[in-house]
NUDRENKOL-53562 format. One record per residue (C-alpha): residue in three letters; residue number from 1; x, y, z. Coordinates in steps of 0.25 Angstrom, whole numbers, plus 5000, padded with zeros to 4 digits. Last residue first. Example, Ala and Ser with C-alpha at 12.3 -4.5 7.8 and 13.67 -1.06 7.14 Angstrom:
BEGIN
["SER", 2, [5055, 4996, 5029]]
["ALA", 1, [5049, 4982, 5031]]
***
This chain:
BEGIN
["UNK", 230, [4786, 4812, 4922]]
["UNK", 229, [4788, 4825, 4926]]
["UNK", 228, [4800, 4835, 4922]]
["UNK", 227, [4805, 4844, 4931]]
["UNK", 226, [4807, 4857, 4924]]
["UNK", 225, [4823, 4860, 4926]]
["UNK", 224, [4825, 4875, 4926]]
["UNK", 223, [4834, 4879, 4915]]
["UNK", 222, [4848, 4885, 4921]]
["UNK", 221, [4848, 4900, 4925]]
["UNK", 220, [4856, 4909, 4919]]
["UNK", 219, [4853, 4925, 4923]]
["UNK", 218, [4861, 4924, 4936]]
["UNK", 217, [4874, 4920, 4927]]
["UNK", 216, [4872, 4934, 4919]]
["UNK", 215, [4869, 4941, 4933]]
["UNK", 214, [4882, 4934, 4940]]
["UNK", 213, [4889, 4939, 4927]]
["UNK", 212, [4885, 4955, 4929]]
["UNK", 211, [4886, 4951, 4944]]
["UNK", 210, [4901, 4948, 4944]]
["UNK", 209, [4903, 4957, 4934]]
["UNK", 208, [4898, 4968, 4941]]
["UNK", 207, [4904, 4965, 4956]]
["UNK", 206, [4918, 4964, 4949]]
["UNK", 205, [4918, 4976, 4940]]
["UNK", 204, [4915, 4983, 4954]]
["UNK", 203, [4926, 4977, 4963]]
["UNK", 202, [4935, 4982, 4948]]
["UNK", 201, [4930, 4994, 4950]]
["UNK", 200, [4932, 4996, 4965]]
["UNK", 199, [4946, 4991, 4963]]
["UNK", 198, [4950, 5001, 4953]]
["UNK", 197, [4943, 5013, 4960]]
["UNK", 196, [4953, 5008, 4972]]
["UNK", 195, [4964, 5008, 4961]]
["UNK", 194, [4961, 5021, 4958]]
["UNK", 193, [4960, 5026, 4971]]
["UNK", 192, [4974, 5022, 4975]]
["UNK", 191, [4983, 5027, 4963]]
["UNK", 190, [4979, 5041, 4963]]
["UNK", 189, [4978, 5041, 4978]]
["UNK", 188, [4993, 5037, 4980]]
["UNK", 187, [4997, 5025, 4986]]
["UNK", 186, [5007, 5021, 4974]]
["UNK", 185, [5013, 5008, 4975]]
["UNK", 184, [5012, 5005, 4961]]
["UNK", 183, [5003, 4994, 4963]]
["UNK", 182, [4992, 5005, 4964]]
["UNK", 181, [4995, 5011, 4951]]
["UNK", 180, [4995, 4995, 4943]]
["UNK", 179, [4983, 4993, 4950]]
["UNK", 178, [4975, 5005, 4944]]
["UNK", 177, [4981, 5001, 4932]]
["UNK", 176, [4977, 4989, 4931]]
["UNK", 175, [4964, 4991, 4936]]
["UNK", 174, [4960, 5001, 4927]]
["UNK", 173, [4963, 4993, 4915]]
["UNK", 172, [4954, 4981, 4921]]
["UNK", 171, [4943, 4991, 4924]]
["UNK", 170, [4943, 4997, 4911]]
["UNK", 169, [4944, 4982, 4904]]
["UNK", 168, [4930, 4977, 4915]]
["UNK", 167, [4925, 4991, 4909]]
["UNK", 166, [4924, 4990, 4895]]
["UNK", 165, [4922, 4974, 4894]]
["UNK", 164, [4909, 4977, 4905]]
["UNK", 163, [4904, 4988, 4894]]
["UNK", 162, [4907, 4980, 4882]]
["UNK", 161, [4898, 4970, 4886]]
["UNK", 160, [4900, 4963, 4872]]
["UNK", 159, [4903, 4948, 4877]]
["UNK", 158, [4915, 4948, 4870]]
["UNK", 157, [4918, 4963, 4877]]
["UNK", 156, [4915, 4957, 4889]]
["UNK", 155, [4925, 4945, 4888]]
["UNK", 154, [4936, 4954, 4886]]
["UNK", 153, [4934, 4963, 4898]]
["UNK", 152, [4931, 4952, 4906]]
["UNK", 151, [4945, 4947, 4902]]
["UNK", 150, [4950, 4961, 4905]]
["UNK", 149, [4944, 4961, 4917]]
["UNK", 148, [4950, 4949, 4922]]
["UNK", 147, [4965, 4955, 4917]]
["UNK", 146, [4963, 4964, 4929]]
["UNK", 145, [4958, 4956, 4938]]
["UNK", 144, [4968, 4946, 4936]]
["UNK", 143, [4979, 4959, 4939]]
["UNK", 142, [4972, 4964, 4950]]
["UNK", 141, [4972, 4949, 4957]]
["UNK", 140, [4987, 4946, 4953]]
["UNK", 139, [4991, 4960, 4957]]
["UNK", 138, [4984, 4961, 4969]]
["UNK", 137, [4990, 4946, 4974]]
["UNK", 136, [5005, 4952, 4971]]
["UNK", 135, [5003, 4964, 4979]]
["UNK", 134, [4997, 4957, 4990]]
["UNK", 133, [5010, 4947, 4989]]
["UNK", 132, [5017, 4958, 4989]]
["UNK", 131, [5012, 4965, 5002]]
["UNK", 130, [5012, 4951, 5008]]
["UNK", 129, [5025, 4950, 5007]]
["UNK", 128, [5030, 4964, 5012]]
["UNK", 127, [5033, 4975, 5001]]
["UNK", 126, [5044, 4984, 5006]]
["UNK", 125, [5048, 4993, 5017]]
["UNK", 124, [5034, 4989, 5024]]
["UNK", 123, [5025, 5002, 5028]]
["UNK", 122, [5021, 5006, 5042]]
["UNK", 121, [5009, 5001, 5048]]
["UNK", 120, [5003, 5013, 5055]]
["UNK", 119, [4991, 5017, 5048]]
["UNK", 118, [4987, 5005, 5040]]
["UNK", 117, [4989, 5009, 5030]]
["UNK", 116, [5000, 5022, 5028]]
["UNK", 115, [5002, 5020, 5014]]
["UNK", 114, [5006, 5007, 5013]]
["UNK", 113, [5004, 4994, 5023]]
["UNK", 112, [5008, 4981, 5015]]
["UNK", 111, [4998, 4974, 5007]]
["UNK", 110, [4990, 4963, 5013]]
["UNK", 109, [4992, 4948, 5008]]
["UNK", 108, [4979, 4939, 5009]]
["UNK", 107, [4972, 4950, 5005]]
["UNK", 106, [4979, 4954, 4993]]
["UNK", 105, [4979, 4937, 4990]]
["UNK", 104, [4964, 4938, 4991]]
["UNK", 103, [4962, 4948, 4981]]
["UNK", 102, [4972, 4942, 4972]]
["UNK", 101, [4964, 4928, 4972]]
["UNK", 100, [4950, 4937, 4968]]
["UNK", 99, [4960, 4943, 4957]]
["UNK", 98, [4963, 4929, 4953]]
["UNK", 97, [4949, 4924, 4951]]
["UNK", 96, [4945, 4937, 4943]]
["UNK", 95, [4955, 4931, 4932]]
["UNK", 94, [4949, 4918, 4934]]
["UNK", 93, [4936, 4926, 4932]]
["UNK", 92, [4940, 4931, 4919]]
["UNK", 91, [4949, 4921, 4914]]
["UNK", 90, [4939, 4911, 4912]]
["UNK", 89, [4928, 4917, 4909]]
["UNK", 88, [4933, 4930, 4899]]
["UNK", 87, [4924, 4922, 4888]]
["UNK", 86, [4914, 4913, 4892]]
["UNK", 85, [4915, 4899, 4896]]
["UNK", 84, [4912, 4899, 4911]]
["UNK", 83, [4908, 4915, 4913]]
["UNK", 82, [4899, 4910, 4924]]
["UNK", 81, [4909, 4900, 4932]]
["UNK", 80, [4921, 4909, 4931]]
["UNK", 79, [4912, 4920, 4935]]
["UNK", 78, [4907, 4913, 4948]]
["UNK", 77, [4923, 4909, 4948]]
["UNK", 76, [4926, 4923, 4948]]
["UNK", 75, [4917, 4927, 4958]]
["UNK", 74, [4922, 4916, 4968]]
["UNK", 73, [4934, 4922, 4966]]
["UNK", 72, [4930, 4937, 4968]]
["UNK", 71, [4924, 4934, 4979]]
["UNK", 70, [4936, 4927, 4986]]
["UNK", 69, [4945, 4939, 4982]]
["UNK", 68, [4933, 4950, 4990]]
["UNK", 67, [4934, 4940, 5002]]
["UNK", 66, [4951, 4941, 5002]]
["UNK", 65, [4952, 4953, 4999]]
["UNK", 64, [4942, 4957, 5009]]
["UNK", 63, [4947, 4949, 5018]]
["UNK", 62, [4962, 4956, 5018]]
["UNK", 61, [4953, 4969, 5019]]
["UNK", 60, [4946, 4966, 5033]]
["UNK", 59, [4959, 4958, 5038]]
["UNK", 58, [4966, 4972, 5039]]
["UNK", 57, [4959, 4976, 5049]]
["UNK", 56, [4971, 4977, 5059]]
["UNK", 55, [4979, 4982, 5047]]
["UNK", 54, [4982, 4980, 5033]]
["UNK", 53, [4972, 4973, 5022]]
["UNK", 52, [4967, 4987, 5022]]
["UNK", 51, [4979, 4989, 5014]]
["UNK", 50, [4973, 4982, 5002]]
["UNK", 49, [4963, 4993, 5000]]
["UNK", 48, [4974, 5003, 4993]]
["UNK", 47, [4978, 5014, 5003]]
["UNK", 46, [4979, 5032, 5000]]
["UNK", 45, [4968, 5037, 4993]]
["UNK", 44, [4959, 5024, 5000]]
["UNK", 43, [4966, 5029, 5014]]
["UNK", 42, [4966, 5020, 5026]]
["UNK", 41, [4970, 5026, 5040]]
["UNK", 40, [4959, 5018, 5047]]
["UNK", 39, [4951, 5008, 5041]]
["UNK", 38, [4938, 5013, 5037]]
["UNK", 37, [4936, 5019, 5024]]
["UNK", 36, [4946, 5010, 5018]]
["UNK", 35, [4940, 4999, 5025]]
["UNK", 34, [4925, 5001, 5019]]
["UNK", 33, [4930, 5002, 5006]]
["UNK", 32, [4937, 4988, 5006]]
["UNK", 31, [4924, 4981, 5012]]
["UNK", 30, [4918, 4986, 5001]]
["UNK", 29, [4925, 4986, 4990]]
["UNK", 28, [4928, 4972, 4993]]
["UNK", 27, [4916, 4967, 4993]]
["UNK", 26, [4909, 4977, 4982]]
["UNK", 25, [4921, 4969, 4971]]
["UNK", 24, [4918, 4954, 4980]]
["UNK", 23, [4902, 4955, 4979]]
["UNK", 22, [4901, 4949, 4962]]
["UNK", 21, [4910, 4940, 4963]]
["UNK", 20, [4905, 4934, 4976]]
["UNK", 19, [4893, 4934, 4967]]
["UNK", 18, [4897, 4928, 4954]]
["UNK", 17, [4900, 4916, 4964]]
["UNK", 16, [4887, 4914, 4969]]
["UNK", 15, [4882, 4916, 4955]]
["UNK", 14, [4890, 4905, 4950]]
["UNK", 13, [4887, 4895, 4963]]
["UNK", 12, [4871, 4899, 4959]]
["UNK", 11, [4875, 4895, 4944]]
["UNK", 10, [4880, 4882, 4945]]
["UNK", 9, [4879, 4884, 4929]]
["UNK", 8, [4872, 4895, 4923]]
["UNK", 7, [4884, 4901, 4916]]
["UNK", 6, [4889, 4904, 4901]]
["UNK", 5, [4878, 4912, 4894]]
["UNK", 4, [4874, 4920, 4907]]
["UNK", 3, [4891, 4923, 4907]]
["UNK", 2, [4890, 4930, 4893]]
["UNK", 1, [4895, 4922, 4881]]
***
């Protein structure tokens, strides 16, 4: 059962929702690039996006975090609310839920300086608090995100869109272990770039199926009611 076999109720609330799903992936991307290229001393070969959380301007990054995980709940409960009684439509947005709450916690608790960012700030000894606990949150959040991919990978190979359950497993695979590098410690290139092409994808597969089932929902419309006259 497809998602414009499943909704149609309190649809304009739906669709609102759907779209804060559908905006949170170019968001983040967006306001995350345009730091990277701007803030002084940062390297995207060298520095992972959550140490723009450090710094005088640090705020910029913690609320996009913070933004970009409230989008992507309110999206997960527009899918919740669309997907309602279809395979993968529990799981799936709750799963997408979490990752949305892990975003928020990485902002909430920035990781320690590493690698020379922000110039200047010297380097803990060992892992502070809020370093871990921003470790801990990413790894709740990317590991939900994760396994929501492979739910929607189940669900769209029952619903025959082989293309969609292809990629959304590719991109759950890929993720993983681009994560599973990065948590390593390493600060090299190798282990950097992919994880930001990583990121990039998965803010893309978010933005498409956001609007692939905010179109499916858009196309249901419940029965005009014709006045009748006595």
């Amino acid at each position: 059962m497809r998602a414009s076999e499943a909704s149609g109720r309190d649809g304009g609330g739906t669709r609102l929702l759907l779209t804060c799903g559908a905006v949170a992936g170019p968001l983040y991307i967006l306001a995350g690039l345009t730091q990277a290229f701007t803030r002084e001393g940062f390297d995207v070969r060298r520095h992972a996006l959550s140490l723009l959380a450090n710094g005088d301007l640090g705020w910029i990054q913690t609320g996009n975090f913070v933004v970009s995980g409230l989008l992507v709940i309110a999206g997960a409960i527009g899918l919740r609310r669309a997907l309602a009684g279809t395979r993968g439509g529990t799981w799936g947005p709750l799963l997408l839920a979490i990752y949305g709450l892990g975003l928020m916690g990485v902002g909430f608790f920035p990781a320690d300086p590493v690698a020379g960012f922000p110039p200047g700030t010297p380097e803990p000894r060992s892992v502070s608090r809020t370093g871990f606990l921003h470790f801990v949150s990413g790894g709740i959040g990317f590991y939900a995100f994760i396994a929501a991919s492979f739910v929607f990978a189940r669900r769209f190979r029952g619903t025959g869109e082989n293309g969609w359950a292809l990629g959304s497993a590719i991109l759950g695979a890929g993720f993983l272990a681009s994560f599973v590098a990065i948590a390593s410690g390493s600060t090299s290139s190798a282990t950097i770039l992919p994880f930001y092409f990583a990121v990039a994808a998965v803010c893309v597969w978010l933005a498409l199926l956001h609007m692939k089932v905010l179109g499916e929902t858009t196309r249901v419309r419940p029965p005009a009611v014709v006045p009748v006259r006595a």
